[in-house]
C-alpha positions as CSV (number, residue, x, y, z in Angstrom):
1,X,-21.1,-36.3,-12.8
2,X,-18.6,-34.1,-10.6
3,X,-19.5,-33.4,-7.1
4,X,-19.7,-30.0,-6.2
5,X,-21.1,-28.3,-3.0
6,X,-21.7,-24.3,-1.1
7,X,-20.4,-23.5,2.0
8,X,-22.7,-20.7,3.8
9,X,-21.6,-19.7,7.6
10,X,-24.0,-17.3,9.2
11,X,-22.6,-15.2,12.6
12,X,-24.1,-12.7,14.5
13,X,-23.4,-9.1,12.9
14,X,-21.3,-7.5,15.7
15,X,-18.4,-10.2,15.2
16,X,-15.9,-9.3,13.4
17,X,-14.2,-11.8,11.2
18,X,-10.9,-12.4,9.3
19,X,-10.9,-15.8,7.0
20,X,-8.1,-18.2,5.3
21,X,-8.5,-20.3,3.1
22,X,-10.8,-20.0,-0.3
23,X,-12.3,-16.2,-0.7
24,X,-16.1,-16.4,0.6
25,X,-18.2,-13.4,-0.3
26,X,-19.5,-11.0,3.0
27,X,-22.9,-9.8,3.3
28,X,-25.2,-8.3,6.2
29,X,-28.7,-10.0,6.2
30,X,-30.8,-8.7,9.6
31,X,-28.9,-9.5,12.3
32,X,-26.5,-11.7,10.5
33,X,-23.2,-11.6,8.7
34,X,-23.7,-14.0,6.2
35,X,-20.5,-15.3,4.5
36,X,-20.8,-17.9,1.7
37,X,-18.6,-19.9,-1.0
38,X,-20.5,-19.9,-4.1
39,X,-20.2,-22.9,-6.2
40,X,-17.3,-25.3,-5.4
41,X,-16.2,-27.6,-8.0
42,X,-13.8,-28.9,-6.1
43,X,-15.0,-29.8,-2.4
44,X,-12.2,-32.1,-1.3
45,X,-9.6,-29.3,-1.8
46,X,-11.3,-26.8,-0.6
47,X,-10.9,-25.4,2.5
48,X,-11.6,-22.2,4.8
49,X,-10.7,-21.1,8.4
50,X,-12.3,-18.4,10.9
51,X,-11.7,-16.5,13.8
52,X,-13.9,-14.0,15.1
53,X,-14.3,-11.4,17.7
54,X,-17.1,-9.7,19.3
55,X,-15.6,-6.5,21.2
56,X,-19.0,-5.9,22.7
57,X,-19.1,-9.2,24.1
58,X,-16.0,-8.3,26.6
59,X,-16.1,-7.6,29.9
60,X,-13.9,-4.6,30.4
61,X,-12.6,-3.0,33.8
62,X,-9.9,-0.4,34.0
63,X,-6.7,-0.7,36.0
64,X,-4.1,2.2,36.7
65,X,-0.6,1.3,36.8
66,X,1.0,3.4,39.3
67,X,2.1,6.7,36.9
68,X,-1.6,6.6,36.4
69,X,-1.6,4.9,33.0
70,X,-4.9,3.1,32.0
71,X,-4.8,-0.4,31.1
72,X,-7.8,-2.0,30.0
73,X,-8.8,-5.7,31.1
74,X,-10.7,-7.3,28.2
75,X,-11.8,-10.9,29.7
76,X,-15.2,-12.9,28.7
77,X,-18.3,-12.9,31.2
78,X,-17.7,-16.1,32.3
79,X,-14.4,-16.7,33.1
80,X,-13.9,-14.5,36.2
81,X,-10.7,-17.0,37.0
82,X,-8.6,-15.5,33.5
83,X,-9.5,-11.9,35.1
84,X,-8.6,-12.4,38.7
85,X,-5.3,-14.1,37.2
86,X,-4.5,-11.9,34.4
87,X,-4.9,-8.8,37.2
88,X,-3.0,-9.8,39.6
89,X,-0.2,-10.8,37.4
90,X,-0.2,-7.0,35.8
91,X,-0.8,-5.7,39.0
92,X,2.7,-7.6,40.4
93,X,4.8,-7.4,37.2
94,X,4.6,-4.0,36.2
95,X,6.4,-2.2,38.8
96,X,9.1,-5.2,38.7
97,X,9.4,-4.5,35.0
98,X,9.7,-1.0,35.5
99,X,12.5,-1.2,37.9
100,X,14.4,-4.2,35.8
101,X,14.1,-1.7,32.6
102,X,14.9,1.6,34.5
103,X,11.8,3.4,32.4
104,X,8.1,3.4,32.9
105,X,5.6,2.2,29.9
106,X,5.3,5.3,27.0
107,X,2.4,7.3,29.0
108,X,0.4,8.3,25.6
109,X,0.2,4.9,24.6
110,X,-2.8,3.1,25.3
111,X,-2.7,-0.5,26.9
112,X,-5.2,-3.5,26.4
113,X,-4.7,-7.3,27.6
114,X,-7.7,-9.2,26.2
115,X,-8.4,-12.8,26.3
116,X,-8.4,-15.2,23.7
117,X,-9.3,-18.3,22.6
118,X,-6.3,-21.0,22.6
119,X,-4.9,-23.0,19.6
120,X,-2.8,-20.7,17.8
121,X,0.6,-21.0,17.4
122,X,1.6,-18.9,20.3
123,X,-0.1,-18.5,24.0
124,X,0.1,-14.3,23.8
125,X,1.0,-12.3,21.5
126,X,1.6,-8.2,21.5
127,X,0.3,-5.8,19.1
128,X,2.8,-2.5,19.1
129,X,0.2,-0.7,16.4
130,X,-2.6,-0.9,18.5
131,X,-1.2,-1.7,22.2
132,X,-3.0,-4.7,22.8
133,X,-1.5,-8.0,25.0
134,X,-3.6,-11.3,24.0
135,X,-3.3,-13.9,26.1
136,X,-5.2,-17.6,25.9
137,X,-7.8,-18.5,28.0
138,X,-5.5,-21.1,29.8
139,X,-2.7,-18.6,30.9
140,X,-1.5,-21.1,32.9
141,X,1.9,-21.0,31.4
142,X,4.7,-19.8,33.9
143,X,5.3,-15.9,33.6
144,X,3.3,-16.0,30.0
145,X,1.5,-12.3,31.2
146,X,5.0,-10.7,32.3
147,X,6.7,-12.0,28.7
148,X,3.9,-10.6,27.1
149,X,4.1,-6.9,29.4
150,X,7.8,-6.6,28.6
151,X,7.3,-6.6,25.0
152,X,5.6,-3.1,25.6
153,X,9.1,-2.2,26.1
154,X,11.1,-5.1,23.7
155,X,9.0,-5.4,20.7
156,X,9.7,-4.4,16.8
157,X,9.5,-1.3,17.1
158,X,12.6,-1.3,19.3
159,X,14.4,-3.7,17.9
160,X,14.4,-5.1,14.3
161,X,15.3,-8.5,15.1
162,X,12.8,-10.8,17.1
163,X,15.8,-12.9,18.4
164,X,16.7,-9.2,20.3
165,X,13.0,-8.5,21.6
166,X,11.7,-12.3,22.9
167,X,15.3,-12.5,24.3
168,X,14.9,-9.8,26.4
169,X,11.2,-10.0,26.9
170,X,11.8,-13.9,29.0
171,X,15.0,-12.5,30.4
């Protein structure tokens, strides 16, 4: 006969998760989000990916940038290192960006840097719709936190073409 097989993937509830791949179907059971496949006919072409966050699970502390804009500092419990980093990096760069761009940051808009897991295609990325900086858990990268700062002021919202905002944002 033809081989078939399910695919079930259980996660605690508070994660939330976006999937590629084949659709799975979503459903709350207790304290679990349950996501599962149905019936695959075809296992050896099959194929799903995950990523999920658990904004609860942060540790968050508050920094004010000197025109008394909040910035919140999203890092996970046990990596102290990524927080005392990431810190003192925003801490150093921001009035240096500030002078290099003439301007201060848009007051009214809010400011995250949250840590993530590596792998992806870049090592931080920044979110204009919701004001959040991601950066990996190995930051290590040379100036990685001040590139990703400066796209609060060179991102697509002030410029159409990339080319013009990552130019600018690791000049």
């Amino acid at each position: 006969g033809t081989d078939s097989s399910t695919v079930t993937v259980r996660l605690p509830k508070g994660f939330s998760v976006d999937t590629s791949g084949e659709k799975l179907k979503a459903k709350i059971v207790g304290k679990e989000r349950v996501l599962s496949s149905g019936k695959i006919s075809n296992p050896e072409g099959w194929f799903a990916c995950f990523t999920g966050t658990n904004r609860a699970g942060y540790k968050t502390a508050t920094l004010a940038a000197h025109d008394g804009r909040e910035i919140n500092l999203r890092s996970w419990p046990e990596d102290p290192a990524w927080a005392k980093g990431v810190r003192a990096d925003i801490v150093s760069s921001l009035p240096l960006l500030e002078r290099l761009t003439g301007t201060g940051m848009d007051s009214e808009a809010k400011l995250s840097v949250q840590e993530a897991a590596t792998g992806s295609e870049y090592a931080g990325f920044y979110d204009a719709k919701t004001g959040t900086i991601t950066v990996g858990e190995d930051y290590g990268q040379p100036a990685l936190v001040e590139h990703e700062l400066a796209h609060v002021w060179f991102n697509r919202t002030t410029f159409k073409d990339t080319w013009l905002s990552e130019g600018l944002a690791e000049w």
